[in-house]
C-alpha positions as CSV (number, residue, x, y, z in Angstrom):
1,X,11.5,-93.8,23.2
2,X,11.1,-93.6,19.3
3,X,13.1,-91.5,17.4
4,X,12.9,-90.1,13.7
5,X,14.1,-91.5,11.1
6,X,17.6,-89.7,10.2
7,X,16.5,-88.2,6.9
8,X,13.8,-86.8,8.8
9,X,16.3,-85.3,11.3
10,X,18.2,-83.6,8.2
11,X,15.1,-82.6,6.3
12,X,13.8,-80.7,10.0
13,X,17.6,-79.3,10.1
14,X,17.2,-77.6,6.8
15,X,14.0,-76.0,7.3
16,X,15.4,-74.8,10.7
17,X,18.3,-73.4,9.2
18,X,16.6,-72.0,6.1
19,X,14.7,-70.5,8.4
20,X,17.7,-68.6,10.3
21,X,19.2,-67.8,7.4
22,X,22.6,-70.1,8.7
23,X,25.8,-69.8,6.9
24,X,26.7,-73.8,7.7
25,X,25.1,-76.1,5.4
26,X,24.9,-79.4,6.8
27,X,25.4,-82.7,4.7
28,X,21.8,-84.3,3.7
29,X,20.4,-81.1,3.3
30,X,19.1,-81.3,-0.9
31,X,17.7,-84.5,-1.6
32,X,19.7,-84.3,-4.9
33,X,22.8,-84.7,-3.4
34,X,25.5,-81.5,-2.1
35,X,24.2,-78.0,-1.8
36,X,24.1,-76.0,-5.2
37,X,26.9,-74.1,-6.7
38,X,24.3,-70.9,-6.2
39,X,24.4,-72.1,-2.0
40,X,27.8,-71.8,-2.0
41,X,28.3,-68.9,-4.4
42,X,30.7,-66.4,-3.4
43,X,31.7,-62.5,-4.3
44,X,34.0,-63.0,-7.9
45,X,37.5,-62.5,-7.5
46,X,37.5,-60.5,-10.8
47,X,34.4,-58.7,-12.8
48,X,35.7,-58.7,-16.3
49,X,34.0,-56.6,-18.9
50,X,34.8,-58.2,-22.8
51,X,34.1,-58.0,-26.2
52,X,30.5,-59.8,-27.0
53,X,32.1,-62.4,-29.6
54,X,33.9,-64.0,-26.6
55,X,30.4,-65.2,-24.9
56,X,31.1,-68.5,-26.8
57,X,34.5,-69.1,-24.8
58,X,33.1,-68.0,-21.2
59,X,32.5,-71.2,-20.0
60,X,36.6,-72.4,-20.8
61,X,37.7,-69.0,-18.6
62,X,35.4,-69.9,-15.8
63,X,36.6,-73.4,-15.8
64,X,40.2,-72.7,-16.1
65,X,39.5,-69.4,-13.7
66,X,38.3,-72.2,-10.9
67,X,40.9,-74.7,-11.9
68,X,42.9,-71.7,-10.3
69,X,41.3,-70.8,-7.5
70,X,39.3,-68.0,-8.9
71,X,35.9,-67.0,-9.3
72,X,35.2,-64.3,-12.1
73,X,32.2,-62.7,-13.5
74,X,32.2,-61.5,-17.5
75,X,29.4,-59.5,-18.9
76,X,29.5,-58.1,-22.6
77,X,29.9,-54.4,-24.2
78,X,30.7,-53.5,-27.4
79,X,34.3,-51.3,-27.8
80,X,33.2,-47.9,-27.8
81,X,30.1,-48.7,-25.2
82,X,32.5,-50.7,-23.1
83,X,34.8,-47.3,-22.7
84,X,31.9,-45.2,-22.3
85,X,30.5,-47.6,-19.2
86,X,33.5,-47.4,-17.4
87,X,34.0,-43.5,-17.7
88,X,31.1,-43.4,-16.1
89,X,31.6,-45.6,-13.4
90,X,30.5,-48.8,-13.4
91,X,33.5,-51.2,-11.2
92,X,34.8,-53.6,-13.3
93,X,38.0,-55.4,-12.1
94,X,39.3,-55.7,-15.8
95,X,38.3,-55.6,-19.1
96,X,38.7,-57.9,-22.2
97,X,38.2,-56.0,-25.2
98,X,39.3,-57.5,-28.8
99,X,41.7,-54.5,-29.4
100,X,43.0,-52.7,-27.0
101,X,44.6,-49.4,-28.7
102,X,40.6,-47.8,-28.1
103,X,40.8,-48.0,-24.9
104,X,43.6,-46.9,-24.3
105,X,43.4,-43.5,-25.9
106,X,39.4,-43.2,-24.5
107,X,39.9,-44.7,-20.7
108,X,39.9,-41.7,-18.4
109,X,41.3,-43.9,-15.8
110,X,44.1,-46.3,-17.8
111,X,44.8,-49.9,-17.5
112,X,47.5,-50.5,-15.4
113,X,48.5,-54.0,-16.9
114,X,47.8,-55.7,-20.1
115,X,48.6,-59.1,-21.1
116,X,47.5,-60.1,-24.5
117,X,45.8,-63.6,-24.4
118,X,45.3,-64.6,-28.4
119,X,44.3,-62.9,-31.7
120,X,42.7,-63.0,-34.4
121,X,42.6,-61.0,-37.8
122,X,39.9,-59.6,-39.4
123,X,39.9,-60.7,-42.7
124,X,37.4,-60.9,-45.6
125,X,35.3,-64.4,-46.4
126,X,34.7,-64.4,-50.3
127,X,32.3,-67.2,-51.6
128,X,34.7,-69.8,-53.4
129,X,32.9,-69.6,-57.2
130,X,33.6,-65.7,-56.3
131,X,37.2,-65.9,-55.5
132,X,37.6,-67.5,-58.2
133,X,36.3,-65.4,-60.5
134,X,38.1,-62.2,-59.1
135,X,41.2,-64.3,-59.5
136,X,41.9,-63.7,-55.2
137,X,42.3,-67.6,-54.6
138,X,45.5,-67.5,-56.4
139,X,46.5,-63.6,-56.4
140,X,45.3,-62.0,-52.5
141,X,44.0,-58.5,-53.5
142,X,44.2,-55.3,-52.3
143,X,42.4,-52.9,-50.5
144,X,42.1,-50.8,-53.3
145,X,41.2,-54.0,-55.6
146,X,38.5,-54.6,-52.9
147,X,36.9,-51.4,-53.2
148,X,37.1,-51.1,-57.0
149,X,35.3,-54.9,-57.2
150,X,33.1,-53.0,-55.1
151,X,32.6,-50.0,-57.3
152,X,32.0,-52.3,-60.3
153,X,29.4,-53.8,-58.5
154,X,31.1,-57.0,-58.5
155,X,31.3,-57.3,-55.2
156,X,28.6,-57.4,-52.2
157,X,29.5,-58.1,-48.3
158,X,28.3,-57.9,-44.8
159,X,29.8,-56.1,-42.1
160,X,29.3,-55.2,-38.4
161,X,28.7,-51.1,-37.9
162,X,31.8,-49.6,-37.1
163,X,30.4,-47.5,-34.1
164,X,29.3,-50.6,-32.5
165,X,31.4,-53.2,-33.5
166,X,35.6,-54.0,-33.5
167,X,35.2,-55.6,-37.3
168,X,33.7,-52.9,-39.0
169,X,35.6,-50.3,-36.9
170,X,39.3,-52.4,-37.6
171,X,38.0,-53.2,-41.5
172,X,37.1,-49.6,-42.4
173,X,40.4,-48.1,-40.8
174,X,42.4,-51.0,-42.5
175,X,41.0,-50.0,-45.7
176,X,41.6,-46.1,-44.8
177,X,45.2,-46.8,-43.7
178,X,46.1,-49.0,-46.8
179,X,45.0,-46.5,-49.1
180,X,46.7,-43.7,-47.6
181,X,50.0,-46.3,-47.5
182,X,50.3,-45.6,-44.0
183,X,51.1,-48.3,-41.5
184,X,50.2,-46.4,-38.8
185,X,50.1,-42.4,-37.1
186,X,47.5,-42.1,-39.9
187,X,45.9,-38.6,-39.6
188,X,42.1,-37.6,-40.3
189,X,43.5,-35.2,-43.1
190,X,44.8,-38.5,-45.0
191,X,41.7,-40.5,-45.0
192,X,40.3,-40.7,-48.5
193,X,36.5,-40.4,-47.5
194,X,35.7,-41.0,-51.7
195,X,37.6,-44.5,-51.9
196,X,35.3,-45.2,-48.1
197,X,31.9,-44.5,-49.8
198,X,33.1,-46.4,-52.5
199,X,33.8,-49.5,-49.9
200,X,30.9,-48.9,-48.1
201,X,28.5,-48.8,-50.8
202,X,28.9,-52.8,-51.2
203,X,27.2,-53.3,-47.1
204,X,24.8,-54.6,-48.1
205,X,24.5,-56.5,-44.8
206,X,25.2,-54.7,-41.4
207,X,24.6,-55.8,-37.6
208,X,25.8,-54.2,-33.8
209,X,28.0,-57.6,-33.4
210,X,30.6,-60.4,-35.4
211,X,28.3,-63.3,-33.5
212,X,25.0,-62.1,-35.0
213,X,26.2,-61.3,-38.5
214,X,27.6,-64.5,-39.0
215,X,24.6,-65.8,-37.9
216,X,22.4,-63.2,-40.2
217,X,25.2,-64.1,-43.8
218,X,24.0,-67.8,-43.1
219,X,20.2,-66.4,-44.0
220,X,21.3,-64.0,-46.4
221,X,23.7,-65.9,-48.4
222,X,22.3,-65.9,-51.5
223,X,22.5,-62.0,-51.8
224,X,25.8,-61.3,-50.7
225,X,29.6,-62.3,-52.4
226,X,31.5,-61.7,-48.7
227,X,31.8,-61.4,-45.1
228,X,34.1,-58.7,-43.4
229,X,34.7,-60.6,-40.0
230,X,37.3,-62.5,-38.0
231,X,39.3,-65.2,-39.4
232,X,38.4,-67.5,-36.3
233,X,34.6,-66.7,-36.7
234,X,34.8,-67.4,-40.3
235,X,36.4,-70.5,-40.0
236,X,33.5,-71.7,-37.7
237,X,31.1,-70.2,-40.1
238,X,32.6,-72.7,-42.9
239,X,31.8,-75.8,-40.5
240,X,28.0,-74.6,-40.0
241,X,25.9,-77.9,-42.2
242,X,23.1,-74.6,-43.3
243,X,26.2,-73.2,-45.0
244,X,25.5,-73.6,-49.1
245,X,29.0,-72.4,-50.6
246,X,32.5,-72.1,-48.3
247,X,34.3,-68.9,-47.8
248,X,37.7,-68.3,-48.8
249,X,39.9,-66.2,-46.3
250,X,41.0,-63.4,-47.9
251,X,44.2,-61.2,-46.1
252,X,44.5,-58.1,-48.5
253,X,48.2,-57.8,-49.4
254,X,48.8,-54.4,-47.9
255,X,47.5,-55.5,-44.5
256,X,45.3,-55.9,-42.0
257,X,44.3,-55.1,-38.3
258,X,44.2,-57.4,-36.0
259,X,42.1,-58.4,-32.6
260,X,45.0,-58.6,-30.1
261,X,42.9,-59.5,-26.9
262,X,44.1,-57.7,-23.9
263,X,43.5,-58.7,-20.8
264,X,43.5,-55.0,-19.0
265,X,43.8,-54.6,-15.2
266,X,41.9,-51.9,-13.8
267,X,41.9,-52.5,-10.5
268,X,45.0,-52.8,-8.5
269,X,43.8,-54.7,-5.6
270,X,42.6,-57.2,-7.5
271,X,46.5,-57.7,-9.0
272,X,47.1,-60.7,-7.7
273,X,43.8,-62.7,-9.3
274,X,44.6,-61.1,-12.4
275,X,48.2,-62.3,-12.9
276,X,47.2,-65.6,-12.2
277,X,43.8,-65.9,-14.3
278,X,46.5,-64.6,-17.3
279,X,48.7,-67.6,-16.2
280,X,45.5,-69.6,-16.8
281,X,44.5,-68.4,-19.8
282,X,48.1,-68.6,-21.5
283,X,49.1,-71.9,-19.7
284,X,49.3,-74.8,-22.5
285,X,46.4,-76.6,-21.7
286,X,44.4,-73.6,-22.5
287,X,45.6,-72.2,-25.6
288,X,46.3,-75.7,-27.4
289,X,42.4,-76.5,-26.3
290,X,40.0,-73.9,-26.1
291,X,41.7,-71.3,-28.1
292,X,42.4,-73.6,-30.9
293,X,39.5,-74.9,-31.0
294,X,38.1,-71.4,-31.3
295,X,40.4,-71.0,-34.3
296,X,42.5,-67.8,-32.5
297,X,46.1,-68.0,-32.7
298,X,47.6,-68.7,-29.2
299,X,49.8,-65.9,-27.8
300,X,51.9,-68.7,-25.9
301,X,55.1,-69.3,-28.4
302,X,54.8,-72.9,-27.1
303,X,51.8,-73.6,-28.9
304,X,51.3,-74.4,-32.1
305,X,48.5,-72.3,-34.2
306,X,45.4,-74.7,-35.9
307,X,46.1,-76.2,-39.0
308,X,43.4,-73.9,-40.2
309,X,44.8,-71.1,-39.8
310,X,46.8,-70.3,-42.5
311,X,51.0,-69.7,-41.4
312,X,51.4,-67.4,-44.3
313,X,53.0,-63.9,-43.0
314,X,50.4,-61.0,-43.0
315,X,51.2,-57.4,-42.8
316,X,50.3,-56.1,-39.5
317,X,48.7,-52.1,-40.0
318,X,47.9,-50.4,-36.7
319,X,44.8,-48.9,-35.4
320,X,44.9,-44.9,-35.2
321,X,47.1,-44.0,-32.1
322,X,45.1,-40.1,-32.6
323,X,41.5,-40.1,-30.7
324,X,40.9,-37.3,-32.9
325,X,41.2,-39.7,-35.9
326,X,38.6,-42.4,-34.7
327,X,35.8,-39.6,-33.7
328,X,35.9,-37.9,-36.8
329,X,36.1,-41.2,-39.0
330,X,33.0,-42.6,-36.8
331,X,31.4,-39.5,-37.4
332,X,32.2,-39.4,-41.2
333,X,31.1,-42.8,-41.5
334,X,27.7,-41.9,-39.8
335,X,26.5,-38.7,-41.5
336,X,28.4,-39.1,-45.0
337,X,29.8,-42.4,-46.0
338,X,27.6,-45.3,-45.3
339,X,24.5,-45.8,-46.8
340,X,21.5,-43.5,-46.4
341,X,19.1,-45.5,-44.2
342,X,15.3,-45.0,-43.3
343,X,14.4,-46.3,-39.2
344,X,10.8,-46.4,-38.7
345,X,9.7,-46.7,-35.0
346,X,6.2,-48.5,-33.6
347,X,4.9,-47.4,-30.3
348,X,3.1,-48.7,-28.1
349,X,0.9,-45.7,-26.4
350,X,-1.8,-48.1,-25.5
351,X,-3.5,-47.6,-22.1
352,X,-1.0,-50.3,-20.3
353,X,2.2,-47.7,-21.6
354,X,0.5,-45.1,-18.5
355,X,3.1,-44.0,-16.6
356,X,6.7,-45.1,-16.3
357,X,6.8,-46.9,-19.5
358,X,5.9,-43.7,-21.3
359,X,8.3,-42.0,-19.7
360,X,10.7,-44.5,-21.0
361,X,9.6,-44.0,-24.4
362,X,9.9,-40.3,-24.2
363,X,13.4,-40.4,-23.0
364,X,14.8,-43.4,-25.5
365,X,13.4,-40.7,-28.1
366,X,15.4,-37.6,-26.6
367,X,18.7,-40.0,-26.0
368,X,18.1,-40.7,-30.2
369,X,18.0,-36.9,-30.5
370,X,21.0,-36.0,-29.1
371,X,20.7,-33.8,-26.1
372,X,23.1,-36.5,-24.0
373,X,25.7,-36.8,-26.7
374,X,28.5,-36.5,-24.2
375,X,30.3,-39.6,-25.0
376,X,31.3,-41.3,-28.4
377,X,28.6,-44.0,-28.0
378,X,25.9,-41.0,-27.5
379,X,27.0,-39.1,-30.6
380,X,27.3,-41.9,-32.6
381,X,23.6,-43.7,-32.1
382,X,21.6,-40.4,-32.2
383,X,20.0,-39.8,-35.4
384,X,22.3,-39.3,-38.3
385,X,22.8,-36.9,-41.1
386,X,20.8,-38.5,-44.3
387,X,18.7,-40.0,-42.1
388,X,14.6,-40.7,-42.5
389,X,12.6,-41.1,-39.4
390,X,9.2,-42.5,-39.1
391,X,7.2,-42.4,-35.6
392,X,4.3,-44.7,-36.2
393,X,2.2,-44.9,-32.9
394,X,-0.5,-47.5,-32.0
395,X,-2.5,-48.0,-29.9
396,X,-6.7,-49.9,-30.5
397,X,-5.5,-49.1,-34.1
398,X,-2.3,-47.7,-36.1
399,X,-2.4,-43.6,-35.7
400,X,-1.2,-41.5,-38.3
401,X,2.8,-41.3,-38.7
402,X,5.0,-38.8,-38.5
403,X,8.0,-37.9,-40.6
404,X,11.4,-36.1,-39.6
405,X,14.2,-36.1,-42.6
406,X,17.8,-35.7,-41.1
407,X,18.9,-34.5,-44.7
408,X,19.5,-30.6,-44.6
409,X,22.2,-30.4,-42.3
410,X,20.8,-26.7,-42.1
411,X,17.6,-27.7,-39.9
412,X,19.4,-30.4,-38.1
413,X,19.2,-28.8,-34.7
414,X,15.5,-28.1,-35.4
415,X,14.8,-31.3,-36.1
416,X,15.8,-32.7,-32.9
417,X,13.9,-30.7,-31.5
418,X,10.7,-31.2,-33.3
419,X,11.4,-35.3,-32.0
420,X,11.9,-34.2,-28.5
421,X,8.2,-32.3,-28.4
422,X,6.5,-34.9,-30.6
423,X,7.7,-37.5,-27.7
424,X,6.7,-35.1,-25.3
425,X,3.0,-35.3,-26.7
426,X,2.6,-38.7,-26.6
427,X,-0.4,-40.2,-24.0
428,X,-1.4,-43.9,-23.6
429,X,-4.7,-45.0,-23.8
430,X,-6.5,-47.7,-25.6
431,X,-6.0,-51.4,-27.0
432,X,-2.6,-53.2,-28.3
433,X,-3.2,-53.4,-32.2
434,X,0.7,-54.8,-32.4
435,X,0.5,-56.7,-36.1
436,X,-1.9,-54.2,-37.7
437,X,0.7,-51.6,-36.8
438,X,3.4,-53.9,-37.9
439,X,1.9,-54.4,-41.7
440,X,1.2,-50.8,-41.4
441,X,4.8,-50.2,-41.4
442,X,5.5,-52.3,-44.2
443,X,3.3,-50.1,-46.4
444,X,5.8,-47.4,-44.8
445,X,8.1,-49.3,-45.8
446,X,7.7,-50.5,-49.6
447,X,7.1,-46.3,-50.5
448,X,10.5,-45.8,-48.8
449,X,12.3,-48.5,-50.8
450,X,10.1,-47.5,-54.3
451,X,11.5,-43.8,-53.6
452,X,15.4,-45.2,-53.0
453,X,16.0,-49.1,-53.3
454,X,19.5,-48.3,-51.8
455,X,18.1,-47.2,-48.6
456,X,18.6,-49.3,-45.7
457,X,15.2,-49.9,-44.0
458,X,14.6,-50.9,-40.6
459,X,11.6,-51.5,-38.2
460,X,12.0,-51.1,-34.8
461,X,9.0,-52.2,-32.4
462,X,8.5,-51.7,-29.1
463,X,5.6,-53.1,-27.0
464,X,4.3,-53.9,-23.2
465,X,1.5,-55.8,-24.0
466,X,-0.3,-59.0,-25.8
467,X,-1.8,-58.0,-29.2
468,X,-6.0,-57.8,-28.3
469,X,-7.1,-55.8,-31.3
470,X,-6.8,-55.9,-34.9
471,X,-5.1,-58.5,-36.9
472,X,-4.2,-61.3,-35.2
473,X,-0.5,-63.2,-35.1
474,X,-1.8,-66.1,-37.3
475,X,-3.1,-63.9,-40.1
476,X,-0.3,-61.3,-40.0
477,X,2.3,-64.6,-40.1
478,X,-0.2,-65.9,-43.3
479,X,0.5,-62.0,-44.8
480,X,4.4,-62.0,-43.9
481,X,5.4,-65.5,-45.2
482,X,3.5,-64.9,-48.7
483,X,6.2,-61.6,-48.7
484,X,2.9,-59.1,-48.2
485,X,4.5,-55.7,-47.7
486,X,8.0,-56.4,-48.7
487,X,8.7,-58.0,-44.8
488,X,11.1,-60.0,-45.5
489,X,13.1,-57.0,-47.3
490,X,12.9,-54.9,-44.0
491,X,14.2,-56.4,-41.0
492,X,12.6,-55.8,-37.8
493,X,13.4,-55.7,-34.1
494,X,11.3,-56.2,-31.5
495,X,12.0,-55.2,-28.0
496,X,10.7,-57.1,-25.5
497,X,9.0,-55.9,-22.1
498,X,6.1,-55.7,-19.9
499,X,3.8,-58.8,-20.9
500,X,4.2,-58.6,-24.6
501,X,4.6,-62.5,-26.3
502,X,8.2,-63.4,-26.7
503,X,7.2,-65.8,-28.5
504,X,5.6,-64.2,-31.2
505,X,7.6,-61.4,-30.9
506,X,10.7,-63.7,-31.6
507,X,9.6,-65.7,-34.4
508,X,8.7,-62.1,-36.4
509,X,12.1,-61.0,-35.6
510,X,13.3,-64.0,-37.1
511,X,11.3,-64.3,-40.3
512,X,12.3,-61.2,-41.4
513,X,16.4,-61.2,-40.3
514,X,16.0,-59.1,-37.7
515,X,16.9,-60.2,-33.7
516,X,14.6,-59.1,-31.3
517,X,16.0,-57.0,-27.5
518,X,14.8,-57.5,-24.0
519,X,14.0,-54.7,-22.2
520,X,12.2,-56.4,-19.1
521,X,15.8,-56.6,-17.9
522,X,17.6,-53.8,-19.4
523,X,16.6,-49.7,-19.1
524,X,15.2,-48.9,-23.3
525,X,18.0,-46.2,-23.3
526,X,20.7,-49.3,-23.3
527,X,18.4,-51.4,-25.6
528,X,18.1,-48.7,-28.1
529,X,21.6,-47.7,-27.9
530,X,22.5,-51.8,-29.3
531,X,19.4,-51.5,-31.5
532,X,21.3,-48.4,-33.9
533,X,23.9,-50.8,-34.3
534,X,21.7,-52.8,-36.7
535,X,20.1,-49.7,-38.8
């Protein structure tokens, strides 16, 4: 009797218990070698929610997490967005947020542990030749010498937006606390909102996260004197080759806030995983490796900081301990303080948009209007006070626009409205004319900036479907690199879903400083709510 050959037998084993779905792999099953980390995947022993900048360090937790025992699952929120998810729900285990005085005061359901891992300060990065000549590099300023360098116009930075972002938020309350001369329980009736318009005038550079803006000052360095970020991520920036001119760390004199990292249990079955993934993360090993190397200072006394990091002592200011505070500082810096800004919207009402994706459209704009602002995050991304919107649909060809100015606080309400019934009249039908709508908005775009050069200016584009009418991507790329329509002025976003050309979507995102979105994976309401973090 002949038998078959013993791979044979293991490659007829699989498929039979592929085929039953079994639970027992057997041994010769992949021809590669064992069965797949996804095979043998189990249910994480902790789903951690934390602070976007700490993407770059996920693979170090999961190794050290698994060096334990331990499986855990991270996924990304900015502060006031991370609050705001779990109010409403969603089951995370724990969260990892870079400050954790927020979410304290916010959390309808409190942490019932916190062990702070590392930190980092949020300091200022001025351009060497520019330190110089202000003097810092020998004499650290103050916050008040900051914003009156600002005021004289001597002084131009980037910064994350403070609704979005810990940086901005922890930078424009360090600045509002130092003025004051109050290490902490400032109140909202102390904040000198003159001295923060003053500041704020000199963003000349904002984005939604600390990763991206790094990322964005690296294209943009020839226009701007400074960087408002974390010491650690500027001292990565500094090692980046496309970098022209190093950044001195700057630690104002009267203070800053820092990122303390807390690792916050939420869930108390889940106690004993999360006492021992904090054992992990503070053990030696990890904090002399992985959190060096990330330039954060270790929490462990037994480890010694980075060289890098300077051992100079800092004052420490605190973040408001009054909810009160934040929300009316967040709103302040929304409708009043930062700078006026100008959002013009393309969309897609081609025939392809029928139906749901409409629908989506339709609700994104009433989310931007403000009849869910029921949570911080809502009320902060809706559109502000000062504010200029364009609607620009498109569809075989660009239609005409429509205009709604946020600027009389007196027909605010009206306003709103008037979005919400414009969205409600929008009907798909037609072609995909997607780049002769785009250098249609950049005529929108150069009257805007001829009428204010301080506005800030944003495109926003949202398409299902592959450009069939119109210009075509090669000639509208020929238009945008020869600086046709001010592009490169007005960054623009592209949110990606249905069949639409990541591709070419990308690289347009990219030529003119802006990051494009996926939406194929993620409901337009999230996207848009991240998008308002970069207007």
């Amino acid at each position: 009797m002949r038998f078959p050959h013993p791979l044979r037998l293991a490659a007829i084993a699989c498929s039979a218990l592929v085929a039953l779905s079994a639970a027992v792999l057997l041994p010769g099953c992949s021809k590669h070698g064992p069965p797949s980390a996804q095979a043998v995947s189990r249910a994480p022993d902790l789903r951690i929610l934390a602070g976007s900048e700490l993407k770059e360090l996920e693979p170090d937790i999961r190794q050290a997490a698994r060096a334990n025992g331990l499986e855990v699952e991270v996924s990304y929120s900015g502060t006031l967005d991370m609050v705001d998810r779990l109010n409403a729900g969603e089951p995370f285990d724990a969260i990892l947020p870079p400050n954790g005085a927020y979410p304290v005061l916010a959390l309808a359901r409190k942490p019932l542990a916190r062990e702070k891992l590392f930190y980092s300060r949020v300091a200022l990065g001025v351009k060497r030749s520019k330190a110089q000549a202000l003097g810092w590099d020998r004499h650290p300023p103050t916050w008040t010498d900051i914003v009156q360098a600002v005021k004289d116009r001597r002084l131009v930075y980037g910064m994350t937006n403070p609704t979005s972002s810990n940086t901005g938020m922890s930078a424009l309350f360090a600045v509002a606390s130092a003025i004051a001369k109050k290490t902490e329980d400032l109140s909202a009736e102390e904040v000198d909102r003159d001295k923060l318009r003053d500041f704020l005038s000199g963003q000349k550079l904002t984005a939604g996260s600390s990763g991206w803006l790094a990322e964005a000052y690296v294209r943009d360095e020839a226009r701007l004197d400074a960087l408002v970020n974390y010491e650690a991520v500027l001292l990565r920036l500094n090692e980046q080759p496309g970098l022209h001119e190093p950044l001195t760390i700057i630690y104002p004199r009267d203070g800053v806030i820092s990122a303390d990292y807390p690792l916050m249990l939420l869930n108390e079955s889940k106690r004993p995983a999360y006492e021992k993934l904090v054992a992990a993360l503070r053990s030696d090993g990890f904090q002399s490796g992985p959190v060096a190397r990330m330039y954060l200072r270790p929490s462990n006394p037994n480890v010694t900081r980075s060289a890098r990091l300077p051992a100079d002592a800092v004052a420490e200011l605190s973040f408001p301990n009054r909810l009160e505070v934040i929300d009316a500082v967040l709103a302040a810096y929304q409708s009043e303080l930062r700078r006026p800004a100008t959002s013009i919207y393309l969309l897609d009402v081609s025939g392809s948009m029928r139906g749901t994706r409409i629908e989506q459209v339709r609700h994104s704009l009433e989310i931007l209007t403000g009849p869910e602002a029921n949570s911080v995050t809502a009320r902060v991304i809706r559109f502000q006070r000062r504010e200029r919107v364009i609607l620009l649909p498109f569809s075989s060809v660009p239609l005409s626009p429509a205009r709604f100015s946020f600027e009389d606080a007196a027909s605010e309400t009206e306003t709103y409205r008037m979005v919400r019934d414009y969205a409600e009249s929008l009907h798909a039908h037609g072609g995909t004319a997607i780049y002769s709508a785009l250098y249609a908005a950049y005529g929108l775009a150069r009257e805007e900036l001829a009428r204010d050069p301080d506005r800030v200016v944003t495109v926003v584009l949202l398409t299902d479907g592959e450009n069939n009418q119109g210009l075509s991507y090669d000639d509208f790329r020929m238009q945008l690199e020869s600086g046709s329509g001010d592009a490169h002025s007005v960054r623009t976003f592209p949110i990606l879903f249905g069949e639409a050309s990541s591709s070419e979507l990308d690289e347009i995102a990219n030529l003119t400083g802006g990051r494009s979105f996926d939406g194929r994976h993620t409901s337009l309401v999230t996207v848009f709510k991240e998008i308002r973090g970069y207007q």
